[in-house]
N, C-alpha and C positions, 0 to 999 in steps of 0.2 A: 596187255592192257595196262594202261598206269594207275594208282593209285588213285587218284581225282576220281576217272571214269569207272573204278569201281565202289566209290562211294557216293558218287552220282548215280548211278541203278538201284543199289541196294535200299532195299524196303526190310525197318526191321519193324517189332513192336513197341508201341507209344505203352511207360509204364502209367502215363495218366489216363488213356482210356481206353488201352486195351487193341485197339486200331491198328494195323499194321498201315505206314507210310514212307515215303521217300527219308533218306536220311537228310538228304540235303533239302525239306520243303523250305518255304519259305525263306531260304537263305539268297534269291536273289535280289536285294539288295545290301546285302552287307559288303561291307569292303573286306574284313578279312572273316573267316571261319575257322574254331577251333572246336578240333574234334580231338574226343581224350575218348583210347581206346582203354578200358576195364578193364582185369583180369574178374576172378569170382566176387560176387558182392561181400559187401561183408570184410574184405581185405582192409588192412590197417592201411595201407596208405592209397586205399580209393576212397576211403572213409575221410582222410583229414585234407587229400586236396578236393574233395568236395565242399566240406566243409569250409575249408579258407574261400576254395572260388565263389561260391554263392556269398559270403561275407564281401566281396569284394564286385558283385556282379552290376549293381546299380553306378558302377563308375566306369565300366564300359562300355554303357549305352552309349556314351558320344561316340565313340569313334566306330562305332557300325561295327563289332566284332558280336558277331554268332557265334555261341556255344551250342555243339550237340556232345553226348556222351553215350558211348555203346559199353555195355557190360554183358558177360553172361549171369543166366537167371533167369528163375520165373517173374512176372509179373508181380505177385506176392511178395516178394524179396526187394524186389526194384523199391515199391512201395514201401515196406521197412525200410528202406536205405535213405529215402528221401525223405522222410517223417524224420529221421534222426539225424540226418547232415543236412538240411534245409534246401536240398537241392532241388531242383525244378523238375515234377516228373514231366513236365511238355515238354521239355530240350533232353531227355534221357533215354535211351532206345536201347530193346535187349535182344542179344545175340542168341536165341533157343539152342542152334546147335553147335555153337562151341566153336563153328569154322570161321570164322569172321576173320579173324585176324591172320589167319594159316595163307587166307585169299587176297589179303593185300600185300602178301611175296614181299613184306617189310626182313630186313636181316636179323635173325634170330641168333643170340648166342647161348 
């Protein structure tokens, strides 16, 4: 299975309400979709490119580009994370067991 269609199935949890959903909801209209896979919350550099991207997010509205973002963590955590990098918890989804990224057969060094 390719990457795409395993992130078109997967349903993680929503850190704003709790919900598990499709990763990809709502993204059919967008032209492009960018999906930024997390390592642990909390990580210095999930921290500051959240921070930049949400600084910069109202300037990709024109051009239809979708942001989702999966990290591992509890919901609790997700929530801290987005209260202090101003991230969006509707567009942030968390990986409870860790396998997420093991599953998308990306090359690991």
């Amino acid at each position: 299975m390719n990457p795409y269609n395993i992130l078109n199935q997967t349903e993680l949890q929503c850190v704003s309400d709790g919900i598990t959903r499709p990763l990809l909801e709502n993204c059919e209209t967008a032209s492009h979709i960018l999906i930024l896979v997390w390592p642990q919350l909390g990580d210095f550099d999930s921290l500051e490119y959240a921070w930049w991207l949400q600084r910069k997010a109202k300037k990709l509205i024109p051009e239809k580009l979708t942001i989702r973002a999966v990290g591992i963590g509890s919901r609790t955590s997700g929530t801290r994370f987005c209260q202090y990098t101003g991230f969006s918890p509707e567009i942030y989804l968390l990986n409870l067991m860790q396998n997420y990224i093991t599953n998308l057969n990306f090359i690991q060094v």
